[in-house]
Backbone as a ProteinNet text record, in pm:
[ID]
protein_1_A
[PRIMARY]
XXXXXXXXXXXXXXXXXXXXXXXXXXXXXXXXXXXXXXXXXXXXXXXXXXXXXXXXXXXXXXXXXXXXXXXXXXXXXXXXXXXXXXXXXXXXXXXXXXXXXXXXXXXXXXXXXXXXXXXXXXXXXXXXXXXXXXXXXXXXXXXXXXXXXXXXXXXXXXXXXXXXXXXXXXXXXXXXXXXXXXXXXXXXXXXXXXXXXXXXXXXXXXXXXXXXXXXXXXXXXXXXXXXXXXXXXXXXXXX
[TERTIARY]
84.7	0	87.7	36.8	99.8	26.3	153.4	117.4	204.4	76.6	119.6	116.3	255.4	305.8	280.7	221.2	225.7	335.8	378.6	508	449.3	538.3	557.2	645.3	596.6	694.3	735.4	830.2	859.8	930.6	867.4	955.5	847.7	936.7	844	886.8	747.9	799.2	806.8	914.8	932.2	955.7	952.1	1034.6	1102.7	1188.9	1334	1418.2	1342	1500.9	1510.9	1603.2	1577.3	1574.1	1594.6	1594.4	1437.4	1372.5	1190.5	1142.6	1164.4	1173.5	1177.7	1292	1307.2	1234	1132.4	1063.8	944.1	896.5	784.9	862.7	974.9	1044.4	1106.3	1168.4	1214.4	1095.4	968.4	886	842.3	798.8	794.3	887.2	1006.3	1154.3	1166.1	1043.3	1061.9	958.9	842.4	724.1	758.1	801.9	871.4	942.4	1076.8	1182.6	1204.3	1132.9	1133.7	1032.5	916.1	794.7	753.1	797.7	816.2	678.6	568.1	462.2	424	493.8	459.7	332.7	271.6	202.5	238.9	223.8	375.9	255.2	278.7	258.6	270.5	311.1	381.6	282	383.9	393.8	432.1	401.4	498.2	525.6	612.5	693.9	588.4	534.8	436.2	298.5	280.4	156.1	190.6	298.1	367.4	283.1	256.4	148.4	225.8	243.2	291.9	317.1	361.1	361.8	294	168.6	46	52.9	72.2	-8.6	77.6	172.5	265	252	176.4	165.2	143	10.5	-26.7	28.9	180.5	229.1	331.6	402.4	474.2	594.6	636.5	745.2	767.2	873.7	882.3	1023	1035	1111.7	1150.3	1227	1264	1353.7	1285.9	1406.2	1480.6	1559.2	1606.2	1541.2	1633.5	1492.5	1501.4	1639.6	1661.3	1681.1	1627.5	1590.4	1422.5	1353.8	1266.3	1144.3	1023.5	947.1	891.9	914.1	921.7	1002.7	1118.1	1191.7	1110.5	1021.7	954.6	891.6	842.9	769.6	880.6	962.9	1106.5	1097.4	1150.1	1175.3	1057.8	957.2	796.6	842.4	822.7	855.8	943.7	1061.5	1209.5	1165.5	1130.9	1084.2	1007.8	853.4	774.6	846	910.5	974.3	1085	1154.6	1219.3	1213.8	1086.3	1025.5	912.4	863.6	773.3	766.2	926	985.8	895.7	928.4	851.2	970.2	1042.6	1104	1154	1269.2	1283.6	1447.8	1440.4	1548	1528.7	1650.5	1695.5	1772.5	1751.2	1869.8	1880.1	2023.6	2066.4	2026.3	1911.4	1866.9	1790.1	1770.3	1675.8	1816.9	1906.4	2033.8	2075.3	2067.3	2092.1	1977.9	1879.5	1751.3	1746.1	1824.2	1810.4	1913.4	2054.7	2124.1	2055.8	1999.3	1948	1860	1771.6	1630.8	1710.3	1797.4	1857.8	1938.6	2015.4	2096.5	2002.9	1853.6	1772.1	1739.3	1667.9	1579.4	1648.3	1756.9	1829.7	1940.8	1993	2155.8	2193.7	2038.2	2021.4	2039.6	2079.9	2121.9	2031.3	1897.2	1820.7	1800.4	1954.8	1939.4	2030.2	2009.8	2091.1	2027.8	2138.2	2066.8	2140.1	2036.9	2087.8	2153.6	2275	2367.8	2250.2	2175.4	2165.8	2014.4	1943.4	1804.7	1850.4	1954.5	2003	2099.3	2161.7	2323	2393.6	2295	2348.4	2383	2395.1	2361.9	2540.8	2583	2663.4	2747.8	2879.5	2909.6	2925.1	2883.7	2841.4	2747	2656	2498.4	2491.8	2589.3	2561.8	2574.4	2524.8	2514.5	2530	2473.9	2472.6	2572.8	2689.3	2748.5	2765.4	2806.7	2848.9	2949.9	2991.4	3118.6	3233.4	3345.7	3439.7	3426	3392.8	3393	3280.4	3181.4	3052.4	3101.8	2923.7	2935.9	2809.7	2763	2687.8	2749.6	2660.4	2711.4	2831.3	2885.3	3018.3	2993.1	3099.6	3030.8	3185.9	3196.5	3275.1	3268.3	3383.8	3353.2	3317.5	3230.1	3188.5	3301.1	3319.4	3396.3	3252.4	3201.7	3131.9	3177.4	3119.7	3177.5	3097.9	3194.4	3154.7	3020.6	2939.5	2839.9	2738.2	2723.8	2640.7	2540.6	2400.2	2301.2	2338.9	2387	2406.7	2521.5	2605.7	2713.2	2638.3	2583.2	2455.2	2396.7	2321.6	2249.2	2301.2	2446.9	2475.7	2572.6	2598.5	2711.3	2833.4	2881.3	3042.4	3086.6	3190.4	3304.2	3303.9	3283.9	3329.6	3187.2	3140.8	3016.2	3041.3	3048.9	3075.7	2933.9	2876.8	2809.7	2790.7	2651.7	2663.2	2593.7	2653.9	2581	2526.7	2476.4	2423.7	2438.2	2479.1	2466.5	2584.6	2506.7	2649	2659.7	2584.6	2594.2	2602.9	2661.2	2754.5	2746.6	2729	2778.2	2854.2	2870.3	2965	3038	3167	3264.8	3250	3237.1	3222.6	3106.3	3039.2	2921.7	2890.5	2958.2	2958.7	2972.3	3106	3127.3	2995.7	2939.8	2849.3	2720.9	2714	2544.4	2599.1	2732.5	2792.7	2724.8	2762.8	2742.2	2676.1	2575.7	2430.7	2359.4	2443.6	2352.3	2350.1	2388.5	2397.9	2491.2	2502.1	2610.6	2628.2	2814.7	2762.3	2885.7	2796.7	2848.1	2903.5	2922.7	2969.8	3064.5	3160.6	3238.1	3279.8	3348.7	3400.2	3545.7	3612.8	3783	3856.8	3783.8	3910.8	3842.3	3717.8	3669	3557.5	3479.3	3376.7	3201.7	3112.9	3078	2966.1	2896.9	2792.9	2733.2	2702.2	2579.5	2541.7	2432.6	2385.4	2292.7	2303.2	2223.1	2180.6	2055.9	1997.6	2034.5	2089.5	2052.4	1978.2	1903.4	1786.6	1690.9	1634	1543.8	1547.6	1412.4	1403.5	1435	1447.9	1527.8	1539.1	1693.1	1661	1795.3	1772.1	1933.2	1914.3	2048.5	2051.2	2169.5	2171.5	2259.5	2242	2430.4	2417.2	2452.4	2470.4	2459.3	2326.4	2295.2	2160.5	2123.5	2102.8	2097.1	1969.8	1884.2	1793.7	1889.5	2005.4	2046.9	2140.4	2098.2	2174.2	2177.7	2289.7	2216.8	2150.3	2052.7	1947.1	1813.8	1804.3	1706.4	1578.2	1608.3	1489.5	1543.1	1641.3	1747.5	1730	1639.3	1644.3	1810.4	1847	1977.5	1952.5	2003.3	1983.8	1956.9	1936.4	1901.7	1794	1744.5	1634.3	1553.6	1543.2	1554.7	1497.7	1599.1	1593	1465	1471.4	1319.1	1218.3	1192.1	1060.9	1091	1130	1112.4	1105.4	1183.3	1130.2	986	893.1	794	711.8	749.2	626.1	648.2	770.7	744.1	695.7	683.2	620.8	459.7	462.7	297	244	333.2	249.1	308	324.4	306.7	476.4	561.7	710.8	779.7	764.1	815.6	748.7
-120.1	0	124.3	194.7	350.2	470.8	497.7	642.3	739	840.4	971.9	1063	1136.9	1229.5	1333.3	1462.9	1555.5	1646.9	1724.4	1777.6	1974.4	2031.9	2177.4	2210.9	2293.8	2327.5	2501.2	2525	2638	2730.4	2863.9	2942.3	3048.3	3159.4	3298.2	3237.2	3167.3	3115.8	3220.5	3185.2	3234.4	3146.1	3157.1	3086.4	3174.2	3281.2	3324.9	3252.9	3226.3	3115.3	2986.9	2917.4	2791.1	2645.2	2679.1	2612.5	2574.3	2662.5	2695.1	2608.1	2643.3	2590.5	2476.3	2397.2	2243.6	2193.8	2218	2178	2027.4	2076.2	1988.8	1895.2	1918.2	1784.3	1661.1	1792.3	1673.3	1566.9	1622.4	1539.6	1442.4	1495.8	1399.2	1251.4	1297.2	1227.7	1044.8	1180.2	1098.2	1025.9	1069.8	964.8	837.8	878.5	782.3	692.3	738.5	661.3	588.5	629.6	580.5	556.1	600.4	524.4	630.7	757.9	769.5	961	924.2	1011.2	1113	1269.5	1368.7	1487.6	1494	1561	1713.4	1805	1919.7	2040.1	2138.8	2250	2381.6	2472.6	2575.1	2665.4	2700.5	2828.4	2908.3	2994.6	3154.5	3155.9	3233.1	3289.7	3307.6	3402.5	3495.8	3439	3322.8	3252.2	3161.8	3156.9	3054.3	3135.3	3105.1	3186.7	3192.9	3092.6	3025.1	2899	2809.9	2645.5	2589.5	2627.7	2502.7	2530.7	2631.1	2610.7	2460	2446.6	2291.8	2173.5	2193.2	2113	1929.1	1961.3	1871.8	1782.1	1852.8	1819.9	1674.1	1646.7	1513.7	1492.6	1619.7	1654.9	1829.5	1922.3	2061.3	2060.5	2093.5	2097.7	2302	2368.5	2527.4	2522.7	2619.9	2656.2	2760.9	2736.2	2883.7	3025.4	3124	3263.8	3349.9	3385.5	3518.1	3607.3	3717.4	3736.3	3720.2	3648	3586	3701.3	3648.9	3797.6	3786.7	3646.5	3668.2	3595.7	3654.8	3579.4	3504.8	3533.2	3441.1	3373.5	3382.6	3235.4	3150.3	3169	3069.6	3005.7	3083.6	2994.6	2978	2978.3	2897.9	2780	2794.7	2652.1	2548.9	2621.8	2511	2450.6	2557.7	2498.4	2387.4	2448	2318.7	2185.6	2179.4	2054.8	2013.2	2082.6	2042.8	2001.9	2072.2	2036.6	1958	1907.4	1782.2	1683.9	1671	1547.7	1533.3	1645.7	1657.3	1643.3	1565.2	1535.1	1681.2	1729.4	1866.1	1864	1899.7	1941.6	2122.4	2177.7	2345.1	2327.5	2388.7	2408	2549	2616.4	2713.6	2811.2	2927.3	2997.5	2908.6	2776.4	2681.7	2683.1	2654.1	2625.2	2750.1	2855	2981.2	2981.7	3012.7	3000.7	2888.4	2770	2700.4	2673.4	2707.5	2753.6	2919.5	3019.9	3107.1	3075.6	2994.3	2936.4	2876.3	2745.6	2711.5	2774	2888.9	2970.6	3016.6	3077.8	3193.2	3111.6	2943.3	2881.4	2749.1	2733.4	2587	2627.6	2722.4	2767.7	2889.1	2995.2	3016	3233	3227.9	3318.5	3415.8	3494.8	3525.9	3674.7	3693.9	3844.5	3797.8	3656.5	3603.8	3664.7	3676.3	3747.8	3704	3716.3	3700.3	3825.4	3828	3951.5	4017.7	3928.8	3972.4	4004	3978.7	4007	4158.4	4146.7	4283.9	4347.2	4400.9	4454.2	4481.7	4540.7	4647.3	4488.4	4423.7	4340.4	4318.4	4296.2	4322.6	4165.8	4176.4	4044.7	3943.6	3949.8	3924.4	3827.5	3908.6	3856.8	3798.5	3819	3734.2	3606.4	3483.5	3372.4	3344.5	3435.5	3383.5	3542.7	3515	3639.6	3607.5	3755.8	3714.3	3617.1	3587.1	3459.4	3527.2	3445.6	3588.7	3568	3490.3	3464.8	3460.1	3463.2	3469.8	3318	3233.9	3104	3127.3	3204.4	3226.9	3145.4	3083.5	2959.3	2903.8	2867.6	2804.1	2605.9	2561.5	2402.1	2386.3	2309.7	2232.5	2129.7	2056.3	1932.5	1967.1	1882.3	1878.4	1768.8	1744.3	1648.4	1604.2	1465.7	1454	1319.6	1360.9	1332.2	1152.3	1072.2	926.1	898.5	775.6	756.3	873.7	1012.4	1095.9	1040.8	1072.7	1052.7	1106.1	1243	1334	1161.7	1139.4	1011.4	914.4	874.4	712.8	754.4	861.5	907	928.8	964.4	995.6	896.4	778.8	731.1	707.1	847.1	827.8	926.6	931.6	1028.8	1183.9	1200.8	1291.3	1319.8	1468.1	1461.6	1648.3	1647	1768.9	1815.4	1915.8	1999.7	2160	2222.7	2282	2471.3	2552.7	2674.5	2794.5	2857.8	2988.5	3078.4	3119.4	3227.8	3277.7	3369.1	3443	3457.1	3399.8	3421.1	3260.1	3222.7	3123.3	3127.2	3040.7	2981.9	3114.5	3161.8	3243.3	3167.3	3169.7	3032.3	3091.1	3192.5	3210.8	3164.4	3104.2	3048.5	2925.8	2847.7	2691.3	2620.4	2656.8	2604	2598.3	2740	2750	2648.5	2611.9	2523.6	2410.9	2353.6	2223.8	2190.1	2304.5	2235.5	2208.4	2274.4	2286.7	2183.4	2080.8	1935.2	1957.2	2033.6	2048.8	1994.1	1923.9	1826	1931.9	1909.2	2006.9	1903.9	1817.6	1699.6	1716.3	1834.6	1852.1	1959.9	1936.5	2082.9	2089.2	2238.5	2247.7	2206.1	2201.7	2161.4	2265.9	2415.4	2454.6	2441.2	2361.5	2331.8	2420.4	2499.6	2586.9	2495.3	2526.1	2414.2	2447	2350.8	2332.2	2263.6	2143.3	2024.1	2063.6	2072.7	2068	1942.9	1889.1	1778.8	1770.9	1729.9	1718	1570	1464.1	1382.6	1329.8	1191.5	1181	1189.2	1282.9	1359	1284.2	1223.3	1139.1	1168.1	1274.8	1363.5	1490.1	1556.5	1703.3	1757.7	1786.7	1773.7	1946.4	2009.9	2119	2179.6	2223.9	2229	2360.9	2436.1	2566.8	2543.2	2426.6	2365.4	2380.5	2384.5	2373.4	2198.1	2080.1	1974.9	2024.5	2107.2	2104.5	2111.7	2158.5	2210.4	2109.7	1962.4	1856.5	1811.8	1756.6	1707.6	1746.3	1692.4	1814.7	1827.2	1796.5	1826.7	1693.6	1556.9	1499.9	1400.8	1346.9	1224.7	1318.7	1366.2	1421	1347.1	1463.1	1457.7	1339.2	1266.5	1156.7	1255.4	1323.9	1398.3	1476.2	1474.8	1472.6	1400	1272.7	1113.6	1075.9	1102.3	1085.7	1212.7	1279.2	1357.5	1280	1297	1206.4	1096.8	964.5	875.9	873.5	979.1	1014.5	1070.8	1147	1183	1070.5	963	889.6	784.4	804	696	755	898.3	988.3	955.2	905.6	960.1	842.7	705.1	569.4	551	648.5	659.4	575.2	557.9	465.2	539.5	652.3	746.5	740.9
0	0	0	-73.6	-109.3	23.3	73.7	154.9	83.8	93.4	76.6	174.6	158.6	337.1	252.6	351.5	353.6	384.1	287.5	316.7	324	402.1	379.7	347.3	217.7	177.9	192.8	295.8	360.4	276.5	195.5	154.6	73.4	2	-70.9	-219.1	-274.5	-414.6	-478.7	-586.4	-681.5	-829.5	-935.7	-993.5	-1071.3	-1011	-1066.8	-980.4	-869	-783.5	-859.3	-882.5	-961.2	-891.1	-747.9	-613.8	-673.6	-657	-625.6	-779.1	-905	-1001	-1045.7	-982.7	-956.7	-896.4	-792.3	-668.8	-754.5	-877.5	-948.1	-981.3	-1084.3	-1109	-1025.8	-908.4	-813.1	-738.1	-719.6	-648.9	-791.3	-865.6	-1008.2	-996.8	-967.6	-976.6	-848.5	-724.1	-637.7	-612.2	-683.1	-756.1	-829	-947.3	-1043.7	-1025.4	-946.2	-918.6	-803.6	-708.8	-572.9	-520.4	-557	-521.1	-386.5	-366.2	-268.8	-288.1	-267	-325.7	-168.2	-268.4	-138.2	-186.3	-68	-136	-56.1	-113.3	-133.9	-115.8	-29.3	9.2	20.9	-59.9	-77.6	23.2	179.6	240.6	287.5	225.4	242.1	382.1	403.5	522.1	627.9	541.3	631.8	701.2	619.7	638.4	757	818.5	932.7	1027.1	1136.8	1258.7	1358.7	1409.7	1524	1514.6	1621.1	1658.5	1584.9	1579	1551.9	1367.2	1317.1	1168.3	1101.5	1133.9	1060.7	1139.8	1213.5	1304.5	1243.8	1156.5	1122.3	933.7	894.7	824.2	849.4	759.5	796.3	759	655.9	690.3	642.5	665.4	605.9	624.4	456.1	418.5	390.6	443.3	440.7	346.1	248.7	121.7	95.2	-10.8	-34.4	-51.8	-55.3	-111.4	-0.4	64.5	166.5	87.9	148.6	295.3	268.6	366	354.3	390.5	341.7	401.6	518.3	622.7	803.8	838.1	918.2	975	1063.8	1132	1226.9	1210.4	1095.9	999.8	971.2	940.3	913.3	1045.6	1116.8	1262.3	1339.1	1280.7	1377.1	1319	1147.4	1078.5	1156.6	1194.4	1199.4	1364.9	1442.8	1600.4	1618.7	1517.8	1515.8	1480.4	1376.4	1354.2	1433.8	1500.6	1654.7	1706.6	1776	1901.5	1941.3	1734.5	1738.2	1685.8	1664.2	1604.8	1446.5	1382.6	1250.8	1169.7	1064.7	930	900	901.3	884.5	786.5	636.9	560.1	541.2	555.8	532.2	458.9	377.2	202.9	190.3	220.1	213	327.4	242.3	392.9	486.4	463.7	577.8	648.9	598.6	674.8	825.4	721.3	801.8	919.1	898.5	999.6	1108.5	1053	1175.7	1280.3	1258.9	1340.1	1400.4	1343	1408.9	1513.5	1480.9	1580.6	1711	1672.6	1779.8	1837.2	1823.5	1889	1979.2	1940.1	2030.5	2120.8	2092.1	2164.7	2248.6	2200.4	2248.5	2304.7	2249.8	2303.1	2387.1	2448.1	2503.3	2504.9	2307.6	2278.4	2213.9	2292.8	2313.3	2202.7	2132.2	2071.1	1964.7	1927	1819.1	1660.5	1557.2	1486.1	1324.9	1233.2	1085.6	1021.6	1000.9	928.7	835.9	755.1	616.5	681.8	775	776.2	906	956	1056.8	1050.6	891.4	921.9	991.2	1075.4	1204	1349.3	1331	1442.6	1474.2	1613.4	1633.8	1607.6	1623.7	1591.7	1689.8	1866.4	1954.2	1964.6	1849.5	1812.7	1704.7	1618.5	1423.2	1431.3	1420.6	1433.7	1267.6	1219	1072.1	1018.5	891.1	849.1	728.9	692.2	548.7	526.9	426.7	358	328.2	366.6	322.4	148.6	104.4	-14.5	-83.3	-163.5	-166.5	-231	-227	-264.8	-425.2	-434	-528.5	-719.4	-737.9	-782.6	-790.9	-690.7	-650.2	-680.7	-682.4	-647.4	-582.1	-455.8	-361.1	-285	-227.3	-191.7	-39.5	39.1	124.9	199.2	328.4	411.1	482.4	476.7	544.8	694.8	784.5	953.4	907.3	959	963.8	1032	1047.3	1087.7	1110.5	1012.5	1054.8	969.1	959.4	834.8	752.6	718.7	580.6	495.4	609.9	544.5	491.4	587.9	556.7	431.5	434.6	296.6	189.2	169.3	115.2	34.8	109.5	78.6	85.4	76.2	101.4	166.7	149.2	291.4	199.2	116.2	87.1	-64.1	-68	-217.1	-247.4	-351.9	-419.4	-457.3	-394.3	-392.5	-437.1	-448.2	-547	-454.6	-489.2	-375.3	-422.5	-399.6	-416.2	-288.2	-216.1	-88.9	-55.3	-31.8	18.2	209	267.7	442.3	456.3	583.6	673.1	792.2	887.3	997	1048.5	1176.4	1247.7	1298.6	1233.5	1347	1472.3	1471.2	1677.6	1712	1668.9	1746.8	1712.9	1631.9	1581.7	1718.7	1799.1	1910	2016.1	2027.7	2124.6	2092.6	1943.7	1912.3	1890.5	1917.9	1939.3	2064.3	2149.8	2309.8	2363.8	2291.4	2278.9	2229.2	2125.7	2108.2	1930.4	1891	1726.5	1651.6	1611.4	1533	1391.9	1384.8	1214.3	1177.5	1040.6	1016.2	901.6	838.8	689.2	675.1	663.1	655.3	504.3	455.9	341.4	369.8	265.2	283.6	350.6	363.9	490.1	643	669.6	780.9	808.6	703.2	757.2	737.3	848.3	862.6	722.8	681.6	573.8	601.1	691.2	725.1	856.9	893.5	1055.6	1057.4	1203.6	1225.7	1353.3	1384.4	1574.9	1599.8	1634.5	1666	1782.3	1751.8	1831.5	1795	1665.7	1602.4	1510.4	1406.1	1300.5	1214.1	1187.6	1082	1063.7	1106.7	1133.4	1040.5	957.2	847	800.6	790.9	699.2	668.4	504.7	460.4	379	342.1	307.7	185	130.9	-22.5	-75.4	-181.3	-236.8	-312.2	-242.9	-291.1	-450.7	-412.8	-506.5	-665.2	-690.1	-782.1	-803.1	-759.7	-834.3	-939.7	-1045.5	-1149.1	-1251.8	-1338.1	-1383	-1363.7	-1189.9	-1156.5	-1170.8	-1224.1	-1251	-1144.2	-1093.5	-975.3	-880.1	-776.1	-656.4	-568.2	-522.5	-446	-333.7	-276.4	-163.1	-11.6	5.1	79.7	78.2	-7	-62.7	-98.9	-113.4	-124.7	69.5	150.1	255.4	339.9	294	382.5	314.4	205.3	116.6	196	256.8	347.5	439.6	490.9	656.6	655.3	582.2	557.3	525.6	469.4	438.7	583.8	630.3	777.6	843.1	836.6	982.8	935.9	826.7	821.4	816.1	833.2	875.2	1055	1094.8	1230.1	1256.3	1178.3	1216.3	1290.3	1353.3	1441.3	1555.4
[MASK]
+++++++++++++++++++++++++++++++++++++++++++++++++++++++++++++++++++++++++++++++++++++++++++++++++++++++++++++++++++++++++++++++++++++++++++++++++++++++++++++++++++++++++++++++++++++++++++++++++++++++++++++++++++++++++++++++++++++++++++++++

């Protein structure tokens, strides 16, 4: 028997992003090829309320497309799936937002702040900054950490990936959402981090790579592969 999970899909569509663009084919991809049937949600930032509006999804997935038009719709999104063991992939700004969320709410850093959504924010407070380098279509290899899921899913020790953004991780505060219980399982080759992971959590993965922009778009990335199954186990109750 075929289940179909309900997915959210977290972000301000557009289709000049090509993240947003890909979104039909890849579920097409993961119909076809994997058997693996989502049924897909597009909501805006702004339409996030609080806790409860995702409540009843099965998995949400946060996409690219900063600066977003609520930061607090981003991070209602990323909490709910936190804090209710909801299937949760961040690709790019999902990436950024959810080291932000967990800095404010897990790590205890209450005036934590996104460079690009607060210029003015001090660097005390930037959890998320600019790159010294912009990554705006860049492609690099990722190092991925042994026995993490991004590894399991992925395969192997090491997957060349593909980017668009220009904001990153604050190495001054990587340490602090380590200690805090945040695994960051992917680094680039000079060690800056690119994978975040909760463990414990059925699936809580995010990355400042854009998996959507694998390929040409019709072979969904294995990480992508992997929420579409965590979504259809959340939604025959295997969680």
């Amino acid at each position: 028997m075929t289940h179909t999970a309900r997915v959210a899909l977290v972000g301000d569509r557009s289709l000049q992003i090509r993240s947003h663009a890909r979104i039909p084919g890849l579920l097409d991809g993961l119909r076809k090829r994997d058997g693996l049937d989502l049924d897909a949600y597009w909501i805006p930032t702004q339409d996030v309320a609080d806790h409860t509006t995702l409540a009843g999804f099965d998995a949400i997935w946060v996409l690219p497309g900063s600066p977003y038009r609520s930061e607090a719709g981003a991070l209602a999104a990323i909490r709910t799936a936190r804090e209710d063991r909801i299937p949760l992939l961040g690709t790019c700004a999902g990436f950024q937002h959810v080291l932000l969320e967990y800095a404010r709410n897990v790590a205890g850093l209450a005036t934590a702040s996104h460079a690009e959504n607060a210029p003015d924010t001090s660097a005390a407070d930037a959890v998320v900054v600019p790159l010294a380098c912009s990554l705006l279509g860049h492609e690099g290899t990722i190092e991925l950490t042994a026995g993490s899921l991004a590894e399991a899913l992925i395969g192997a020790e090491r997957s060349t990936e593909r980017y668009h953004c220009n904001f990153g991780a604050s190495p001054h505060h990587v340490q602090l959402l380590r200690n805090h219980g945040l695994h960051f399982t992917g680094t680039d080759t000079d060690g800056e981090a690119r994978i975040a992971e909760l463990p414990g959590h059925p699936f809580f993965l995010a990355t400042l790579f854009q998996p959507e922009l694998a390929g040409d778009g019709t072979r969904p990335h294995p990480l992508i592969r992997g929420l579409a199954a965590a979504a259809v186990a959340q939604s025959v109750g295997a969680y």
